[in-house]
C-alpha positions as CSV (number, residue, x, y, z in Angstrom):
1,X,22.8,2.9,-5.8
2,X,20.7,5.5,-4.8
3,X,16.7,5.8,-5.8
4,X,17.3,7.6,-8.7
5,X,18.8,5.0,-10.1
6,X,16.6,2.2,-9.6
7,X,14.3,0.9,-11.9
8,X,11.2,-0.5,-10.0
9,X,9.0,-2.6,-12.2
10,X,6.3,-0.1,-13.1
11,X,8.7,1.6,-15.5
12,X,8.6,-0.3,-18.2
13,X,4.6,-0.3,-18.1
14,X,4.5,3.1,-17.3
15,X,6.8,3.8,-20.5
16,X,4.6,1.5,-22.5
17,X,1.4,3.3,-22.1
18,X,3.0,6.6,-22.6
19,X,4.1,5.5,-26.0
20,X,0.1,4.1,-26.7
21,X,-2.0,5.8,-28.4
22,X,-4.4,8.0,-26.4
23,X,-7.0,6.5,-24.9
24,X,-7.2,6.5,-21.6
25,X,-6.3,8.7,-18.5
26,X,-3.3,6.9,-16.5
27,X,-3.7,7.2,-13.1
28,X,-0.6,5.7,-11.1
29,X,-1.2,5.7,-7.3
30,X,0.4,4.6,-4.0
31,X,1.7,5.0,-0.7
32,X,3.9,7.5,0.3
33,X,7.4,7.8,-0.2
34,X,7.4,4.7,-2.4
35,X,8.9,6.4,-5.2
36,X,5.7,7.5,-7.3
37,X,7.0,11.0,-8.6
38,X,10.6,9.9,-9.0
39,X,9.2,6.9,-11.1
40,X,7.5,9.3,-13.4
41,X,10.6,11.6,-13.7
42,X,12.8,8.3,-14.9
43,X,10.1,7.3,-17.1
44,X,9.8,11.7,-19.1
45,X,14.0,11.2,-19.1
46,X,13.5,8.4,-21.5
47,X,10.2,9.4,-23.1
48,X,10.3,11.1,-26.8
49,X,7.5,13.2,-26.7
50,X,7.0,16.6,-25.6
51,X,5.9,16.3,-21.6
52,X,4.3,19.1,-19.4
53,X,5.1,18.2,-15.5
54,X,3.0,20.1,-12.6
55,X,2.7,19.5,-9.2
56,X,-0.4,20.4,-7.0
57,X,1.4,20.5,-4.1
58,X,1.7,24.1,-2.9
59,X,-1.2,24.9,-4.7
60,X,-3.9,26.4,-3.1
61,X,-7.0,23.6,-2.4
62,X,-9.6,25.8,-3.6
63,X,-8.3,27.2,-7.0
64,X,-9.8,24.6,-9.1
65,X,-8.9,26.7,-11.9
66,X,-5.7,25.9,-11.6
67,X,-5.7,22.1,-13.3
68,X,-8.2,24.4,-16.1
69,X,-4.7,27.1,-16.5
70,X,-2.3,24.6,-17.1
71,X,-4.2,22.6,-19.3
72,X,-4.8,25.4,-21.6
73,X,-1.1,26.2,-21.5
74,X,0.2,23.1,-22.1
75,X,-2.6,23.5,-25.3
76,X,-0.7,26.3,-26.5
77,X,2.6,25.1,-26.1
78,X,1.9,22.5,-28.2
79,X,-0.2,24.9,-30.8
80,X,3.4,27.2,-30.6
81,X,5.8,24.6,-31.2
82,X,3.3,22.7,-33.4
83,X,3.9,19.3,-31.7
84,X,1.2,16.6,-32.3
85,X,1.4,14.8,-29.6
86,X,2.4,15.5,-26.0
87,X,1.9,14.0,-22.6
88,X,0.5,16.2,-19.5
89,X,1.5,15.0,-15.6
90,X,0.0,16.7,-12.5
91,X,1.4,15.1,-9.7
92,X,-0.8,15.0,-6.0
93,X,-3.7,16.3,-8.1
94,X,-6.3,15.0,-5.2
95,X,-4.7,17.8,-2.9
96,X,-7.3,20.5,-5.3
97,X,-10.7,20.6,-4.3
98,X,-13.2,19.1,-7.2
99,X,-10.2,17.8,-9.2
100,X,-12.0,15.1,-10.9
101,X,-14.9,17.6,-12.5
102,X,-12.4,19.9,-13.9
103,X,-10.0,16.8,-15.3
104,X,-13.4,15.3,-16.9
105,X,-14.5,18.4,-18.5
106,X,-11.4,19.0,-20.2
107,X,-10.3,15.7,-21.1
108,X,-13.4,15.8,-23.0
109,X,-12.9,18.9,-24.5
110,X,-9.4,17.2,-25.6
111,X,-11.1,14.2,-26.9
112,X,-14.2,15.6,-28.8
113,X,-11.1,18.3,-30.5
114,X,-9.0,14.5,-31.0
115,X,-6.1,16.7,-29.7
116,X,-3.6,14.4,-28.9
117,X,-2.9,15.5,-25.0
118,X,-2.2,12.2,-23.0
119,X,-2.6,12.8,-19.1
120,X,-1.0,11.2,-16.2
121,X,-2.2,11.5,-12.7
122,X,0.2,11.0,-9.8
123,X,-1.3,10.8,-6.1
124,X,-1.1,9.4,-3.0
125,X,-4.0,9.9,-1.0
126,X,-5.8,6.8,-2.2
127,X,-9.4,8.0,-0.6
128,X,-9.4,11.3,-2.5
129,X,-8.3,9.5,-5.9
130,X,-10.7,6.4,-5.8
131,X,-13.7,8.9,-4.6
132,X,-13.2,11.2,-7.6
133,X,-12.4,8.5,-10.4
134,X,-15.3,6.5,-9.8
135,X,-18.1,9.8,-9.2
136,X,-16.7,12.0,-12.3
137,X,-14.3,9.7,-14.5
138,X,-15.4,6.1,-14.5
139,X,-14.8,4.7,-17.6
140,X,-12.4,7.0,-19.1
141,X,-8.6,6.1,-16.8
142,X,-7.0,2.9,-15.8
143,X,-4.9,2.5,-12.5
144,X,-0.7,1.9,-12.1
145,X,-0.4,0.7,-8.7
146,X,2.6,1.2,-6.3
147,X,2.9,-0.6,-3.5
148,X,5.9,-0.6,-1.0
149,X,9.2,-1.7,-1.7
150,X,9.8,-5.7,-1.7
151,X,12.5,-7.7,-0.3
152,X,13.7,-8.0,-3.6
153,X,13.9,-4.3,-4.8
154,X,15.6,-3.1,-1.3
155,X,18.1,-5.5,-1.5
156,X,18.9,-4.8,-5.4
157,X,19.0,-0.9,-4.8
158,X,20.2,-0.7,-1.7
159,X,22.0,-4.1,-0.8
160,X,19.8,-5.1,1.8
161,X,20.2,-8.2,3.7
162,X,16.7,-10.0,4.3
163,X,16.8,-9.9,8.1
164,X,17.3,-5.7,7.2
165,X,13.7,-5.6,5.2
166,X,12.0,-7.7,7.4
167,X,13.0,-5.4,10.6
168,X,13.1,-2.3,8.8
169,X,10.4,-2.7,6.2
170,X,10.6,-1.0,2.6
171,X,10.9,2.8,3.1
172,X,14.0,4.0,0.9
173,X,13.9,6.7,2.6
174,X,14.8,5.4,5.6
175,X,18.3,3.6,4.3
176,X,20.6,5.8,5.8
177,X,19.2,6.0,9.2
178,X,19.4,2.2,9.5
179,X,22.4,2.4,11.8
180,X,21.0,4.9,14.4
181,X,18.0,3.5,15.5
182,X,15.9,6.5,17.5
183,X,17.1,8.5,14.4
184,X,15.0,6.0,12.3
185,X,12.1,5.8,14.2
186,X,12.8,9.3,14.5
187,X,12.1,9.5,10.4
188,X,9.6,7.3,9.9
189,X,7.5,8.5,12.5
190,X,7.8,12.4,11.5
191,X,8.7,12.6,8.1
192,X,6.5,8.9,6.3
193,X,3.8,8.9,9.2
194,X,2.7,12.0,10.0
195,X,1.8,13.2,6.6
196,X,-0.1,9.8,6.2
197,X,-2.1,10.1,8.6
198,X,-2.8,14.1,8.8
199,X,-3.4,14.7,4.8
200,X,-4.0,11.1,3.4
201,X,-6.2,10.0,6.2
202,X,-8.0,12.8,8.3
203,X,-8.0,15.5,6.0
204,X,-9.5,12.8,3.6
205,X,-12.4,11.1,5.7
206,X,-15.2,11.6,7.9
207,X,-12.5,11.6,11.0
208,X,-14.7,13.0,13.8
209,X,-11.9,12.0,16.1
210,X,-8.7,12.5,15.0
211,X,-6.6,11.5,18.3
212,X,-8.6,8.4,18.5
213,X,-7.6,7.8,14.8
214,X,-3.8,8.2,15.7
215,X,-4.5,6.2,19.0
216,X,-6.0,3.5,17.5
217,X,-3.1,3.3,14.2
218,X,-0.1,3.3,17.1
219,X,-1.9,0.3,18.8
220,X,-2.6,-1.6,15.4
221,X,1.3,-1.2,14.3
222,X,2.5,-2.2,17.7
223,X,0.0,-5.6,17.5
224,X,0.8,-6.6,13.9
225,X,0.8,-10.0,13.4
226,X,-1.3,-10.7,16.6
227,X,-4.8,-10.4,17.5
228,X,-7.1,-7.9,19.9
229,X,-11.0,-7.3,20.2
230,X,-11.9,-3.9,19.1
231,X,-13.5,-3.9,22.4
232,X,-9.8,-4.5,24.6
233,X,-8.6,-1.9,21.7
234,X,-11.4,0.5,23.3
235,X,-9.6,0.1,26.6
236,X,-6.0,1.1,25.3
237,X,-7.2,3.9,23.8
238,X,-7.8,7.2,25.4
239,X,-10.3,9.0,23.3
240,X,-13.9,7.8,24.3
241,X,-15.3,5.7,21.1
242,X,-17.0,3.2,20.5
243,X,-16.2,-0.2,18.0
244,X,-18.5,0.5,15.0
245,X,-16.2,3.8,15.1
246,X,-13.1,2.0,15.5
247,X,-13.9,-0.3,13.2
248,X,-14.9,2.2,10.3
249,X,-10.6,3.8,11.1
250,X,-9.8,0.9,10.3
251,X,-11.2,0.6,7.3
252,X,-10.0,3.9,6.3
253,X,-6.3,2.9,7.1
254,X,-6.7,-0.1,5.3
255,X,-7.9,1.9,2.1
256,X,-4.7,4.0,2.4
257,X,-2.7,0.8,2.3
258,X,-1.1,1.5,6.1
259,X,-3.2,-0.9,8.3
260,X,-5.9,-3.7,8.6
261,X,-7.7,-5.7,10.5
262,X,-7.6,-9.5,9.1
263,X,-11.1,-11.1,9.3
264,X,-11.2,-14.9,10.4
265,X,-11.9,-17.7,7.9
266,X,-15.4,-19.3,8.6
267,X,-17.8,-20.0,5.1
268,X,-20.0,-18.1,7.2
269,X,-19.7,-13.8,5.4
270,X,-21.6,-13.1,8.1
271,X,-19.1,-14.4,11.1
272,X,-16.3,-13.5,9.6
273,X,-16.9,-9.9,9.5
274,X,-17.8,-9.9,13.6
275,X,-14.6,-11.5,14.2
276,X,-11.8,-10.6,16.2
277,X,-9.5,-8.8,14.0
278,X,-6.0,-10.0,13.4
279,X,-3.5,-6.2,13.0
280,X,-1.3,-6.0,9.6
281,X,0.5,-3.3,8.5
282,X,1.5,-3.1,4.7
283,X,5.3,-2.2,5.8
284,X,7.0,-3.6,8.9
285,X,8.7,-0.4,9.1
286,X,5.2,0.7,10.8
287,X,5.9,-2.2,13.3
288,X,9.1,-2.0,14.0
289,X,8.4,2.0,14.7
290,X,6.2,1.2,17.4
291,X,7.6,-1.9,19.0
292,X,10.8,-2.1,18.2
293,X,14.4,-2.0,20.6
294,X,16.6,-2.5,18.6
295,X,17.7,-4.9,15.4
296,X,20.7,-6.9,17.4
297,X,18.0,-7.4,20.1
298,X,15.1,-8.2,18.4
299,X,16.7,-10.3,16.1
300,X,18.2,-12.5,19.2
301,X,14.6,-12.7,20.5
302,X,13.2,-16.0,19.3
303,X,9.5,-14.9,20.3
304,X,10.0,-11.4,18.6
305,X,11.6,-12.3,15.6
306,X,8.6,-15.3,14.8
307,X,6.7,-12.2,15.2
308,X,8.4,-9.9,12.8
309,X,8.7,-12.5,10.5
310,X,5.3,-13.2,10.3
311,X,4.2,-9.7,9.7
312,X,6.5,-9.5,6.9
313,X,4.9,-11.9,5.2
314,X,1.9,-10.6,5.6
315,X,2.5,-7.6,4.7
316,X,4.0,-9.8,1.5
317,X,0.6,-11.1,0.6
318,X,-1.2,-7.9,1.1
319,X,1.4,-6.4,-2.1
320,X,0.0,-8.4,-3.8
321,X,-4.4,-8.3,-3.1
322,X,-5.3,-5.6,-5.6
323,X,-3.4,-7.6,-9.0
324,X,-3.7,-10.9,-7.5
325,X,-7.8,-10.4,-6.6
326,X,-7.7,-12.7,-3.8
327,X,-8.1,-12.2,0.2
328,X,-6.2,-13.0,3.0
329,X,-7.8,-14.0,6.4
330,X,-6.5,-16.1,9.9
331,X,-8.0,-18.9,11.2
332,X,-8.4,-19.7,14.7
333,X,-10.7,-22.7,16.5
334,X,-10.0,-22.6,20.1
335,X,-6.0,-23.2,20.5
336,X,-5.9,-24.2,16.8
337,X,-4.4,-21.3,14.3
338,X,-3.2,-21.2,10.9
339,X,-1.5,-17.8,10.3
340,X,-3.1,-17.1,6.9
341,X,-5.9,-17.9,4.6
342,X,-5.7,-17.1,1.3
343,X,-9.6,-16.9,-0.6
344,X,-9.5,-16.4,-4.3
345,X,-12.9,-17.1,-6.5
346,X,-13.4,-20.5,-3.4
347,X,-10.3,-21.6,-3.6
348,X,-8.3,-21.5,-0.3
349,X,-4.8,-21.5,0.1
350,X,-3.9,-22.2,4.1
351,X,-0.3,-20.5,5.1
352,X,1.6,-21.0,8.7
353,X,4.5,-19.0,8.8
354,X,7.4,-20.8,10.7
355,X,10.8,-18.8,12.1
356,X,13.4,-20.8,13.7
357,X,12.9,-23.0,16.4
358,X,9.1,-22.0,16.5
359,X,7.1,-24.8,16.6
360,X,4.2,-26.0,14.4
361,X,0.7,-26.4,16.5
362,X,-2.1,-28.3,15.4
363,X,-4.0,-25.4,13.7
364,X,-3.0,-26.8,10.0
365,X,-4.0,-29.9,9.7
366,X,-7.1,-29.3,11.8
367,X,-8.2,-26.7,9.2
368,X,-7.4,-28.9,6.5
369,X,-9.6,-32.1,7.9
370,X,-12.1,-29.3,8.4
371,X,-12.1,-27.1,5.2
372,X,-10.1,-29.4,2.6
373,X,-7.7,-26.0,1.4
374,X,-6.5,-26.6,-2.2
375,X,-3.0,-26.3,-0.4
376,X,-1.3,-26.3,2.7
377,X,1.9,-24.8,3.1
378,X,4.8,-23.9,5.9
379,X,6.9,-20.7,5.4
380,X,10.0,-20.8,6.9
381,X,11.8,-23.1,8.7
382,X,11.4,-27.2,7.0
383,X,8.8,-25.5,4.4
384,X,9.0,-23.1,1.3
385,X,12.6,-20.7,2.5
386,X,11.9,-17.1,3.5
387,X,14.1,-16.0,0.5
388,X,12.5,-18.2,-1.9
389,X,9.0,-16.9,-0.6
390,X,9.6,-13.3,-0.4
391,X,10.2,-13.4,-4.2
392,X,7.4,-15.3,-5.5
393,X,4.4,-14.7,-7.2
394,X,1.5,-15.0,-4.9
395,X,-1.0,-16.1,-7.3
396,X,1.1,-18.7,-8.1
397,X,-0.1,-20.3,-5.0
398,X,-3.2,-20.8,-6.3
399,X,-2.1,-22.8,-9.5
């Protein structure tokens, strides 16, 4: 099957609100190359009213008047062909410079006139979007989100074997490079990365040190699942910094949904926050770019598969954050650990991910004596099976 064939499960809500009544801007964001535009193009194949589709991309960042032209033509079109209804999309709209004031003052125009002009907005540099929505639209557009690809889509589109996603994470893009491994890495690296980083990261932010940015993304994809101070982080890296700096980076990486630092569990805010942080990347495809050999060899490698596999399901829980409004933490006391804490409105979920003959250490039920979690859970091996896990609901945790 190839991607434009898939269905992923935003379609059908997508398709819904284009059918609503006007009311409120749509804004559907996500990573990318997680299948935002080709989403949207499924959706206007299906969709009965008249559509206008634009893309931002090769326009120039400082014609503002652009998004103000093709509104008014699409106006026309529709005063021409005497259609009462249509629907508007500009994809990568965040790419033109003061975007959000020229959107506001013309959806206004459209609603005081009730001229029925729906508008979707497609765009993946999450920083630019969530900047302009909440300073010039608040109120008047409601979010789609995309994350990346689950077990369960890559293995419905693509036939993907589970051992597949958790090595090679959930890029579609990537599927036929699968078998030639430094033409994979080759990929993701030049053609997913690269444009993450350099227009959805630095070109986005504050970056006053752009190698240090890179340096420091590298390090935290090639430490997922484990811990490091940003202090030992300072001494990888090349680029003179300092924490707060490196600590701000990564806040920005996790706002584009590529890379965090997990906090440690303590009821203290204040403790968790100066905690060492524990790397996740949203795609183990990030991972497996910077620290992988090869599948046959990592997957043979008891010590580096625990570690893939646990990364997976972090990433996993991560998915599912913004619709699920809970957190996830670690938990560490000395040679105790439990691999993840879920926090949702003071309920705590403890999580300790276990791959093949790893063992279990002490961490969980010393957390449990100590904190009393609503549950306590094994992933993996004599607890809830990976492929069981991998296609659950996470809120359902909490119930």
């Amino acid at each position: 099957m190839s991607i434009m064939d898939y269905k992923r499960p935003q379609f059908a809500e997508v398709l819904e609100r284009i059918k609503e009544p006007r009311k409120f801007i749509q804004v559907l964001t996500g990573p990318r190359q997680v299948g935002k535009s080709t989403l949207m193009d499924q959706v206007l194949a299906e969709c009965t009213i008249p559509h206008y589709l634009y893309n931002a991309d090769g326009v120039d960042e400082n014609d503002s008047d652009w998004i103000r032209r093709v509104w008014e033509s699409v106006r026309m079109q529709m005063d021409v062909k005497h259609q009462d209804e249509a629907v508007l999309v500009i994809d990568e709209i965040q790419k033109i410079k003061q975007w959000s004031e020229i959107v506001k003052r013309e959806w206004d125009d459209d609603t005081r006139k009730r001229r029925q002009l729906k508008l979707f907005l497609l765009g993946s540099s999450r920083l630019m979007l969530r900047k302009g929505l909440t300073e010039s639209l608040a109120g008047r557009f409601e979010l789609i989100r995309m994350g990346h690809w689950t077990w369960r889509e890559m293995a419905d589109a693509f036939g993907w074997t589970l051992d597949e996603w958790i090595y090679y994470g959930g890029y579609p893009g990537t599927t036929g490079f699968i078998g030639n491994m430094s033409r994979w890495k080759k990929y993701v690296k030049d053609s997913l990365i690269a444009p993450a980083i350099e227009k959805d990261v630095i070109l986005t932010s504050n970056i006053y040190k752009p190698a240090l940015m890179k340096q420091l993304f590298e390090l935290g994809c090639s430490y997922s699942a484990q811990q490091l101070s940003l202090t030992k982080a300072l001494g990888q890296l090349q680029d003179a910094g300092n924490v707060t700096t490196l600590a701000s980076y990564l806040e920005i990486l996790r706002a584009c949904n590529l890379l965090t630092g997990l906090q440690k569990y303590a009821n203290d805010e204040a403790r968790r926050y100066q905690s060492v942080p524990k790397y996740q990347v949203y795609n183990n495809a990030l991972l497996t770019a910077y620290s992988g050999t090869s599948f046959d060899k990592d997957r043979i490698d008891t010590r580096a598969w625990g570690r893939w596999v646990e990364s997976a399901v972090g990433s996993y829980l991560l998915h599912g954050v913004e619709e699920g409004d809970y957190k996830v933490h670690y938990w560490r006391e000395r040679s105790d650990e439990v691999d993840f804490i879920l926090l949702r409105q003071g309920e705590v979920v403890a999580l300790e991910v276990k791959s093949g003959r790893r063992g279990m250490n002490s961490g969980l039920p010393h957390f449990c004596e100590r904190f009393h979690p609503k549950r306590a859970l094994v992933i993996g091996t004599d607890g809830i099976p990976l492929e069981e896990f991998f296609q659950m609901n996470v809120e359902s945790l909490f119930y």
